[in-house]
C-alpha positions in Angstrom: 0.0 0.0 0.0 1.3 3.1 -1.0 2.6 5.7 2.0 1.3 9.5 1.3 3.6 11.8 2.8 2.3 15.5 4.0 4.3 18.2 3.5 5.3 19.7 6.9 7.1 22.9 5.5 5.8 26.5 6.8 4.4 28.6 4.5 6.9 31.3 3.0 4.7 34.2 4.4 5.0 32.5 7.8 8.8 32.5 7.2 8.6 35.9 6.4 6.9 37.1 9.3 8.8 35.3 11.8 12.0 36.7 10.7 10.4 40.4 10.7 9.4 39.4 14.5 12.9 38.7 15.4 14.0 41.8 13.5 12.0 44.2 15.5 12.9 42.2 18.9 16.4 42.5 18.2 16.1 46.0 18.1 14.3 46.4 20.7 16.5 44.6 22.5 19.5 47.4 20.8 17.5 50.2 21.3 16.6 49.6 25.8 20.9 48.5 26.0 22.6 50.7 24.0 19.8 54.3 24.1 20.4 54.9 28.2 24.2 54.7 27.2 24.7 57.0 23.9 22.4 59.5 25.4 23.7 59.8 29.4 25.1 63.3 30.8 25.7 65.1 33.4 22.1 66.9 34.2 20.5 67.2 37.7 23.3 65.8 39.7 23.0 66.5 43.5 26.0 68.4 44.2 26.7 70.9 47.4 28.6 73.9 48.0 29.3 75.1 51.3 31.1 78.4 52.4 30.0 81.9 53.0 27.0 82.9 51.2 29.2 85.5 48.4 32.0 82.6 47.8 29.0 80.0 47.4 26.9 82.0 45.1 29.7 83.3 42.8 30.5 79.8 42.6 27.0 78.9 41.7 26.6 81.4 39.5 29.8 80.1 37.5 28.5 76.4 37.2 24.5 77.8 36.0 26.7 79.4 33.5 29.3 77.1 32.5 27.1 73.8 33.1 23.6 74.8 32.8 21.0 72.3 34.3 23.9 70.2 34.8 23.9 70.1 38.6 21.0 70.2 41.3 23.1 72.5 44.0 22.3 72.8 47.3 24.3 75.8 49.5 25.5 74.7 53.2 27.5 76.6 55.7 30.7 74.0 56.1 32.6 71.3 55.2 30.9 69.1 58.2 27.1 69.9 56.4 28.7 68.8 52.9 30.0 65.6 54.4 27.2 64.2 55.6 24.8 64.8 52.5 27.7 63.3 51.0 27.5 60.0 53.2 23.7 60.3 53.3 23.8 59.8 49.6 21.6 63.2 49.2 24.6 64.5 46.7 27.3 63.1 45.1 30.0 65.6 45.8 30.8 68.8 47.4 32.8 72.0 46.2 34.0 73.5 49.6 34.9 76.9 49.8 34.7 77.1 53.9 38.7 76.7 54.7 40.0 79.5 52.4 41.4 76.7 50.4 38.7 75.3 47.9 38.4 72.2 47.8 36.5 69.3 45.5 35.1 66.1 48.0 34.0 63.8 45.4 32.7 59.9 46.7 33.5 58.1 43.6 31.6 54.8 45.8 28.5 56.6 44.6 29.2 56.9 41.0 33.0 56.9 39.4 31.2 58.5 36.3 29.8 61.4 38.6 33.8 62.0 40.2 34.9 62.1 37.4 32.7 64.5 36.2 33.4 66.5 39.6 37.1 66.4 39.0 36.7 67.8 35.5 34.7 71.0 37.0 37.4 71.0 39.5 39.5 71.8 36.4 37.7 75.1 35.9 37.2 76.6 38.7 40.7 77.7 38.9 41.6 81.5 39.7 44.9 81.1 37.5 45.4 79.1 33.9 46.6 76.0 35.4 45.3 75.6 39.0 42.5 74.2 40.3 41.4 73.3 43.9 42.4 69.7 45.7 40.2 67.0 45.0 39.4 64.8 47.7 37.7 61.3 47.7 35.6 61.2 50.8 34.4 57.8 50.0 36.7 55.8 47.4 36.2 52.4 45.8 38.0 49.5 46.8 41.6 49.6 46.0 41.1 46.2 44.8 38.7 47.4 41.9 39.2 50.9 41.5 36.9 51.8 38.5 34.1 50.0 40.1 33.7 47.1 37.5 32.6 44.7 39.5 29.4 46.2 41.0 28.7 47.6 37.5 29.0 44.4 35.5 27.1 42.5 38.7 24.3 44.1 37.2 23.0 41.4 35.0 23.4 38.7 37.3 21.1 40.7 39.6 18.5 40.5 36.7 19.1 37.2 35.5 19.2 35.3 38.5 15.4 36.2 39.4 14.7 35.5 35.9 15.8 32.2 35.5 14.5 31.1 39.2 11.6 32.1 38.2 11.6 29.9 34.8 13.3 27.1 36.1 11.0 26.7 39.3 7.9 27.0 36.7 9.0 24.4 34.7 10.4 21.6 36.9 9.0 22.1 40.0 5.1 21.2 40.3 3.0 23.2 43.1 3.1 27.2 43.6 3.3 26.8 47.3 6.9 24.7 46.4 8.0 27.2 43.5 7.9 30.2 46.2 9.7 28.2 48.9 12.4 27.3 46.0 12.6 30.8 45.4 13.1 32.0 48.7 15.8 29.4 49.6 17.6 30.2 45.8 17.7 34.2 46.9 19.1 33.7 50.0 21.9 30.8 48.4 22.3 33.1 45.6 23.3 36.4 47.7 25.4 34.7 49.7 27.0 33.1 46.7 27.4 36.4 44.8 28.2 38.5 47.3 30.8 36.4 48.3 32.4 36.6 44.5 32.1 40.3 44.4 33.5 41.0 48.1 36.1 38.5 48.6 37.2 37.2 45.4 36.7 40.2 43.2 37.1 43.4 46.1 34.5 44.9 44.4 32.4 45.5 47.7 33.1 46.5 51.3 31.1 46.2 54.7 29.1 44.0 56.2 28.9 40.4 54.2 25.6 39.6 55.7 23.8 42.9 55.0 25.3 43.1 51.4 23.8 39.3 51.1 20.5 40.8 52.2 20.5 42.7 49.8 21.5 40.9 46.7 18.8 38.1 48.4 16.0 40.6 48.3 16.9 41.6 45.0 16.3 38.2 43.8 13.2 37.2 45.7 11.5 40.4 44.5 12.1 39.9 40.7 11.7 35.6 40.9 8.4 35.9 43.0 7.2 38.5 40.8 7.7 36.7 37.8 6.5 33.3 39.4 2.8 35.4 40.4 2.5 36.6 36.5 2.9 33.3 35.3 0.7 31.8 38.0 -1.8 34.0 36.6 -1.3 34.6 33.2 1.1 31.8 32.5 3.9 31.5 30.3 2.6 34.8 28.7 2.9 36.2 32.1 6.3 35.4 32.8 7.8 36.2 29.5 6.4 39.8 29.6 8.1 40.1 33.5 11.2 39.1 32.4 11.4 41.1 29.2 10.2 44.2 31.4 13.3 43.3 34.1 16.3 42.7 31.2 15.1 44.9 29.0 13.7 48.0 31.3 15.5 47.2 34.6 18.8 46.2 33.7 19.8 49.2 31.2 17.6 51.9 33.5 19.6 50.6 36.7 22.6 53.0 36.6 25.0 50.8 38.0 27.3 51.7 35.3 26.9 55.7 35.9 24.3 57.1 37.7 20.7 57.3 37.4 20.8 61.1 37.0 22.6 60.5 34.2 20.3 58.6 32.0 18.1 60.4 30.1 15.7 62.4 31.6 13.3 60.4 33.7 14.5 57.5 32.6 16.6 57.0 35.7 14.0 57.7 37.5 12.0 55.0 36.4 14.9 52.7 36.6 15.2 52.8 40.2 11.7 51.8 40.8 12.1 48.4 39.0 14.3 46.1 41.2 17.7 46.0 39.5 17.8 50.1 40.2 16.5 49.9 43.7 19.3 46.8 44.4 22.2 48.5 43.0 21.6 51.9 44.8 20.7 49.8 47.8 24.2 47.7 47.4 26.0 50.9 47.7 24.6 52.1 50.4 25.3 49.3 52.7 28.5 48.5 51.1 29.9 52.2 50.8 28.0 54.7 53.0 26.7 52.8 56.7 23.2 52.5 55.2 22.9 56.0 54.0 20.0 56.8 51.3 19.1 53.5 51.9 15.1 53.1 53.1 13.6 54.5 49.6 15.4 51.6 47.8 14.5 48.6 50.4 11.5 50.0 50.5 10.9 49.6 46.2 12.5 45.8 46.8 10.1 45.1 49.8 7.5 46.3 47.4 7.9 44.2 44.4 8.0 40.6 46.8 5.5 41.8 48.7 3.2 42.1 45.0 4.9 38.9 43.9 3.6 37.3 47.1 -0.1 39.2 46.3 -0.1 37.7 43.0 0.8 33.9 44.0 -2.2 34.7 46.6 -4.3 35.7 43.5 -4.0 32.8 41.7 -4.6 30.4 44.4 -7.7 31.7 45.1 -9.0 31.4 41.4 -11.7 28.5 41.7 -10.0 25.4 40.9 -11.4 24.6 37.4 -10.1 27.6 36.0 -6.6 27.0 37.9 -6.6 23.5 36.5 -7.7 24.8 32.8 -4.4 27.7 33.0 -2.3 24.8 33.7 -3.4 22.9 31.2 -3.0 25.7 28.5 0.3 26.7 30.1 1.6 23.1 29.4 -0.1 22.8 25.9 2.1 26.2 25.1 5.2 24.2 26.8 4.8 21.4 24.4 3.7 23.4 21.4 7.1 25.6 21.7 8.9 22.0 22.2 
């Protein structure tokens, strides 16, 4: 008996469509890495200046008309005041004019772009061609990792590793209940794991290991049980749009590798409400600064595994029909995409 064989070849247009789809993604995908990058300045950096009030606002007036709308100044009496918005993580450098002897504290902890930024103005401010007031780094990097690679580049492993909890839990571990323990367990494993590389390994980080664990654990149980509540109610839809919305939003907006106020306008902003922002500003402050500035970003953290919580709560109170019919759809997808 002869065999008929059915052709199992897409259709050209099919072909065609797919390959504009990955066209546009890719772009995307250029477009959220490289945009925050090409297009960062110096605009709206915090930045004090303390002295008398006729040394402080001719120096103002200098910077609004060499740099306008590049810094956000704010004027204090003394070299004390400057420090401590410095370590409070209110501004990201000083010019002090209180001594006689200007003066530049930068805290290139907080952002090496932003120093040197500060040391460049330093630069002008000069009375004679040539000189320029000291520059002084009231909280420096590690001398182990200068530049601050490490905490920069630990960006995407920040992102990733609630990302692929996420997926992994949802598709080898059975029961939501499990899936969030797993989470919780993998965060806590995972900070200790990668704090531990950045700190002691790498000298990327200093103070306390545990609280710089904390951290990096939070981090990771606030994207992984955000992602595991949108696919417990949406499914694999669900999860796919979290994660594209953490690598392709969060990890670009964070401003590990500058400063928030120096992606484009509002932009940074954003960036530090999504959890790789709020983690690395939060890493800094407990590895750099005693906790300073601290509470707006463990409070965005908190926030997000507090709704990932809220959304696993959701979908367990869906009747169970409809919980049993997601499932089934989300696994008829799996095996579809297989």
């Amino acid at each position: 008996m002869a065999v008929q064989h059915t052709d199992q070849r897409s259709a050209w247009p099919r072909v065609g469509g797919i390959v504009l789809l990955l066209t546009a993604l890719l772009s995307v995908i250029m477009i959220a890495f490289a945009w925050p990058a090409t297009r960062a300045g110096v605009h709206d950096i915090p930045l004090a200046v303390a002295g008398p009030p006729q040394a402080t606002g001719a120096v103002v007036e200098q910077l609004n008309a060499k740099r306008a709308g590049a810094f956000d100044v704010t004027v204090v009496a003394d070299t004390a005041a400057a420090e401590k918005l410095i370590k409070d993580r209110e501004v990201y450098g000083a010019i002090d004019l209180s001594s006689g002897h200007p003066q530049v504290i930068i805290a290139s902890a907080a952002s090496p772009a932003v120093a040197q930024a500060l040391q460049q103005i330093a630069q002008g401010l000069g009375q004679q061609p040539g000189e320029a007031p000291a520059v002084r780094d009231l909280v420096p990097l590690p001398a182990d990792d200068p530049r601050g690679a490490g905490l920069a580049a630990g960006a995407l492993p920040l992102v990733l590793g609630g990302i692929i909890a996420a997926g992994l839990l949802t598709n080898l571990v059975a029961g939501i209940g499990r899936r969030v323990v797993g989470a919780l367990v993998f965060a806590i494993t995972g900070g200790l794991a990668l704090v531990a590389i950045l700190q002691y390994w790498l000298g990327s980080l200093e103070g306390d290991y545990w609280t710089n664990s904390s951290v990096v654990a939070l981090s990771i149980s606030a994207t992984a049980l955000t992602l595991l509540g949108l696919e417990a109610l949406f499914g694999v839809a669900g999860l796919g749009a979290g994660g594209a919305v953490m690598m392709l939003l969060g990890n670009p907006l964070s401003g590990l590798t500058s400063a928030p106020e120096m992606l484009p306008s509002g932009w940074g902003l954003l960036g530090q409400y999504l959890p790789p922002g709020a983690a690395g500003s939060l890493l800094r402050s407990t590895a750099f600064f005693d906790g300073g500035g601290a509470t707006p970003h463990l409070l965005v953290l908190a926030g997000w595994a507090v709704l990932g919580l809220l959304l696993v709560g959701a979908a367990s109170l869906r009747p169970r029909g409809r919980r049993d019919a997601g499932a089934t759809a989300t696994e008829g997808e799996r095996l579809v995409a297989a």
